[in-house]
Structures are given as structure tokens and as C-alpha cells.
C-alpha positions as CSV (number, residue, x, y, z in Angstrom):
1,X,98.9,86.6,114.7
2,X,101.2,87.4,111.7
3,X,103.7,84.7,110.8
4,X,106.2,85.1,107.6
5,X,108.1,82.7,105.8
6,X,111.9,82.0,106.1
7,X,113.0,80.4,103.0
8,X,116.2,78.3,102.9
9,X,117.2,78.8,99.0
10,X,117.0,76.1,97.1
11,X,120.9,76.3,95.9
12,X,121.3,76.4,100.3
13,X,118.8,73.6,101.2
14,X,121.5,71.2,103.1
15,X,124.2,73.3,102.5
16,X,127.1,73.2,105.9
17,X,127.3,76.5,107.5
18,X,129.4,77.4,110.7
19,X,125.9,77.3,112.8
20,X,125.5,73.8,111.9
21,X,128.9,72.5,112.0
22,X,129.5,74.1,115.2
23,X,126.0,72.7,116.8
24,X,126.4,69.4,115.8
25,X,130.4,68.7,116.9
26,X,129.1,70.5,120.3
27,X,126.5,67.8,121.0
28,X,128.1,64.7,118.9
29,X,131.8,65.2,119.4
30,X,132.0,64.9,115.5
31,X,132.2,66.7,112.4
32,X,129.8,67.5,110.0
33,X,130.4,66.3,106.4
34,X,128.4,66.9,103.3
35,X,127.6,63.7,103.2
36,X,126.7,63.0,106.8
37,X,124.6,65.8,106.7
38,X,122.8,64.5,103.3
39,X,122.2,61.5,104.9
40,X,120.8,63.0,108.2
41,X,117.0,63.3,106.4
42,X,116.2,59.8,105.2
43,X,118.0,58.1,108.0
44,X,115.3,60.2,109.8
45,X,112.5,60.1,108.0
46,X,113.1,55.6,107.5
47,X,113.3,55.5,111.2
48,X,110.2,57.6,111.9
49,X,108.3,55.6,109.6
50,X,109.7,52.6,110.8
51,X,110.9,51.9,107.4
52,X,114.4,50.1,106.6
53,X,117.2,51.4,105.1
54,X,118.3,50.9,101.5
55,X,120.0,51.7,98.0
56,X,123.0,52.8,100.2
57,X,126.5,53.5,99.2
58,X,130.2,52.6,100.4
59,X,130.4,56.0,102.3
60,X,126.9,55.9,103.6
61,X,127.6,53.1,105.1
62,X,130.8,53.6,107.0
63,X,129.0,56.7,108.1
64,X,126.2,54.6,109.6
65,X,128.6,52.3,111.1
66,X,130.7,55.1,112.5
67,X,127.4,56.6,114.3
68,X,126.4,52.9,115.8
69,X,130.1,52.8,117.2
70,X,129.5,55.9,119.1
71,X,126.2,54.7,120.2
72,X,124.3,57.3,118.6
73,X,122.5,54.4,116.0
74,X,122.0,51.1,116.0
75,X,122.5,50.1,112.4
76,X,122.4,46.3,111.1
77,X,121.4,44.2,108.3
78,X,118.0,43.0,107.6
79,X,119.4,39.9,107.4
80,X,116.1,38.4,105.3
81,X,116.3,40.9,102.8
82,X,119.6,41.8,100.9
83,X,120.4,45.0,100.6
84,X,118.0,46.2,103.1
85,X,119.2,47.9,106.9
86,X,117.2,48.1,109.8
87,X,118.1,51.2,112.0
88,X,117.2,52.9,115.9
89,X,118.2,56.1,116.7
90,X,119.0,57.1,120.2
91,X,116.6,59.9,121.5
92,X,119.2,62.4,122.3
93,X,120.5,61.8,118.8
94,X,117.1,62.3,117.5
95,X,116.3,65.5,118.4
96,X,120.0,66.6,117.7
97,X,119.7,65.4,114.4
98,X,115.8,67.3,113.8
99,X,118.0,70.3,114.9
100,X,120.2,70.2,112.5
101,X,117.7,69.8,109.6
102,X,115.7,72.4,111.3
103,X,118.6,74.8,110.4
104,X,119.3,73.6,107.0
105,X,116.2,72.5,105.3
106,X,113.2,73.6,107.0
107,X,110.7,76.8,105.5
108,X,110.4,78.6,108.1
109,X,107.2,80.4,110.0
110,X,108.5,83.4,112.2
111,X,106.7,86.1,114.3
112,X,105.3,86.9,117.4
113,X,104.4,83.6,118.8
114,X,101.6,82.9,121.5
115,X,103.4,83.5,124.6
116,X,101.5,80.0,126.3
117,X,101.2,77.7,122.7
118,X,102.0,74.8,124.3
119,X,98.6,75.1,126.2
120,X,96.6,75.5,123.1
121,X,94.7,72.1,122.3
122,X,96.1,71.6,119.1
123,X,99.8,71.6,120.1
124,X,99.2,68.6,122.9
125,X,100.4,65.4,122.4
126,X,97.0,63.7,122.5
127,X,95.6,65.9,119.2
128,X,98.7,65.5,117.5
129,X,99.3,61.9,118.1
130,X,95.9,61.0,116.3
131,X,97.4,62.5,113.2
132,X,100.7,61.2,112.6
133,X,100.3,60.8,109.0
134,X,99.9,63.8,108.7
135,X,102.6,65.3,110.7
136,X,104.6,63.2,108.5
137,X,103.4,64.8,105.4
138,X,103.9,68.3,107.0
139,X,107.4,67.7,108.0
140,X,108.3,65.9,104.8
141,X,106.8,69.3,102.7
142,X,108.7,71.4,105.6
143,X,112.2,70.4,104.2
144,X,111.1,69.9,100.6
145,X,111.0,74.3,100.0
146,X,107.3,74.2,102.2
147,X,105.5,72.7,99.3
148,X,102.7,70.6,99.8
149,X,100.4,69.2,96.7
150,X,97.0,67.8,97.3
151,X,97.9,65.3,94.5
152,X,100.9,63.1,94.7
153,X,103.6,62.0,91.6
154,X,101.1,58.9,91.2
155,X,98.2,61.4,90.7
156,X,96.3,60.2,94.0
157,X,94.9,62.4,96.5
158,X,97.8,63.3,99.0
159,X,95.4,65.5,101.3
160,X,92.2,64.1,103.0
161,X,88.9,66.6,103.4
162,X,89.8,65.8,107.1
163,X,93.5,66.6,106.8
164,X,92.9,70.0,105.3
165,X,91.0,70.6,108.5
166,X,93.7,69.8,111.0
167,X,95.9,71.9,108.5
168,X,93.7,74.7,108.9
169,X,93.3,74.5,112.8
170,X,97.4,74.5,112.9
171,X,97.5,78.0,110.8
172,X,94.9,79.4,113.0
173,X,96.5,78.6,116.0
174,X,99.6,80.5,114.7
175,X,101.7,77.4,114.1
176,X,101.8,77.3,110.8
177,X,102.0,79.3,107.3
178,X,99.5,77.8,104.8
179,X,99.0,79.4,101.4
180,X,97.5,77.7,98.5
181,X,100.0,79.1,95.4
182,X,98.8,77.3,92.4
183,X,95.4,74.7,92.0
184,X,96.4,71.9,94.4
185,X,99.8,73.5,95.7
186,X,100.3,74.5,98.9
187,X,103.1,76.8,100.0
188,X,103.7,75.9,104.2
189,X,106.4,76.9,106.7
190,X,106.7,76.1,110.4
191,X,107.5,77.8,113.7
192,X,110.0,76.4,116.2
193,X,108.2,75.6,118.7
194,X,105.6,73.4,116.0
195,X,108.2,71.7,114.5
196,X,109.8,70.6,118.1
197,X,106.4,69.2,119.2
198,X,105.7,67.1,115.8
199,X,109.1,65.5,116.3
200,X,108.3,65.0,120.0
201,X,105.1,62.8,118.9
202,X,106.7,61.7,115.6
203,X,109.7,59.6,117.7
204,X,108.1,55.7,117.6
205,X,107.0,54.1,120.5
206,X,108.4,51.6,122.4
207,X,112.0,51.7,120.8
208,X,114.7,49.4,122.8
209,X,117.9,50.2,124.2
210,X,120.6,51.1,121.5
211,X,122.7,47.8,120.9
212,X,126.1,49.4,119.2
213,X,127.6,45.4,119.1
214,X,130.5,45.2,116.6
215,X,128.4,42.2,114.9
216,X,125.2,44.4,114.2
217,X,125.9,45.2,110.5
């Protein structure tokens, strides 16, 4: 199965565009700003990780708040540590928002797919769910140009002998482009129909109904 990569240049990477304007106004009502759209990622990536929000700015803010008034977010302080937001995202929202960054961040993998991949073994929810940390380091390298280093900024190892493995069974499959380019870099892109599943497994468990009270931040 031959994939290729789809790079989004890195002058483009989060850039609007009339596809993902038009996208998200059709399934949020609203439109997309610079600065919504910059924020889309780490609100993202903080709630997948089940992390809290911080370091954020007037504008950021009053976007957030804007987004838990329309029920799309629940947004409110941490009210133990200053500075520091806790936030849900509804599920629709979720995958509307993993659309958009789809569109405008992620290194693509394109080709002539398996016609059935969502029966391969690899793609359930049951193999993928037992690597979650992983998935997270995929998607993160997805949207950061599909580069993925074996060694992090801290000079600790950022891939396991194990994780290389599940790496490897992913590109086999067809899912995935994996390419070592340099000594401990990797140069990855994903297909559709991958990057839908991981953010299928990737939304947390057990998340309760979207509060958009007036009091919550």
C-alpha cells in the first residue's frame, strides 16, 4: 500500500482558509478568528490530557467564555490554583474542533486506503486504547510538521522499544507514514480515517454533562 505525505507549509500551519472558515461557522454558528483557531490545539490537547488551562490572555479568555455560553465548553476557574482553568469539551464540539485542526495542521498520509481498515486489529478501539500515550505523542508530532524525535528537549527518551513497535505495526497496516530523516528523527503523517479513530479513543472517559452556568469562570 503506497501512502505520500501532504505537508501543510510551515508559513500555512494554522493559517484561516475559506474550507475552514466555512466548516466551522456551518457546524458552530460562529466565525473563525485567528485567534480562536490558535487556540483550538491546546484547548485540545489540555482537555485530552486532562490537564488545566493556563498562561492565558484577555482575548483567550473571552473566547473561552464565549464557547461555554454556547455550550460548546465548559470553562471555569480552578479555584485552588490561581491562574489555572479547568475545561470539558462537548463531544460534538470535539470532533468538530479535531476537524478543523485536521485541515490546518496535520501532515498528511494519502493513497489508496484498505477498502475494510476499520476491521484491521490495529485500528479497533481495544489495541488503540492500551496505547494512549502514544496516540498522544503521534497526534502531537501530526500537527507539529509530522516530526517525531526519539529524544525529547530534556534529552530523555521520548520513544519506548515497545512504542516503536506499535509505530511500526500502524505503517504496515497502511495507516501511517513513518520515515526516520536524521539519527533519532522521525518524519510521520496520517491518513483520515487514523487520525478519526485516535481522536475517537483519545476523547476521556466518563466526562459529565456540559454545565455553561454564568458563574463557572
Amino acid at each position: 500500500m503506497e501512502l505520500s505525505l501532504v505537508f501543510e507549509r510551515k508559513e500555512n500551519r494554522g493559517m484561516l482558509n475559506e474550507k475552514n472558515k466555512a466548516y466551522y461557522f456551518e457546524n458552530t454558528n460562529r466565525e473563525l478568528t485567528k485567534q480562536e483557531m490558535r487556540l483550538l490545539p491546546y484547548m485540545v490537547y489540555t482537555f485530552q490530557n486532562k490537564e488545566k488551562l493556563s498562561n492565558l490572555n484577555e482575548e483567550e479568555i473571552n473566547i473561552l467564555k464565549s464557547l461555554n455560553e454556547q455550550g460548546l465548553i465548559e470553562f471555569k476557574r480552578s479555584y485552588h490554583l490561581p491562574g489555572y482553568y479547568d475545561i470539558k469539551i462537548n463531544e460534538d464540539f470535539y470532533f468538530i474542533c479535531n476537524e478543523v485542526l485536521y485541515m490546518s495542521y496535520a501532515c498528511k498520509a494519502v493513497g489508496d486506503f484498505e477498502k475494510n481498515i476499520y476491521s484491521h486489529r490495529y485500528i479497533k478501539d481495544e489495541y488503540l486504547s492500551k496505547n494512549k500515550p502514544l496516540l498522544l505523542k503521534l497526534k502531537t508530532a501530526f500537527q507539529d510538521l509530522g516530526v517525531l524525535r526519539a529524544v525529547n528537549h530534556r534529552m530523555k527518551k521520548n520513544l519506548t522499544k515497545k512504542e516503536f513497535s506499535v509505530i511500526e505495526n500502524f505503517k504496515k497496516a497502511g495507516f501511517i507514514t513513518f520515515e526516520e530523516i536524521e539519527e533519532g528523527k522521525f518524519q510521520l503523517g496520517t491518513t483520515k480515517r487514523f487520525w478519526n479513530q485516535i481522536n475517537n479513543v483519545l476523547y476521556p472517559e466518563n466526562v459529565e454533562e456540559i454545565s455553561n452556568s454564568e458563574m463557572a469562570y
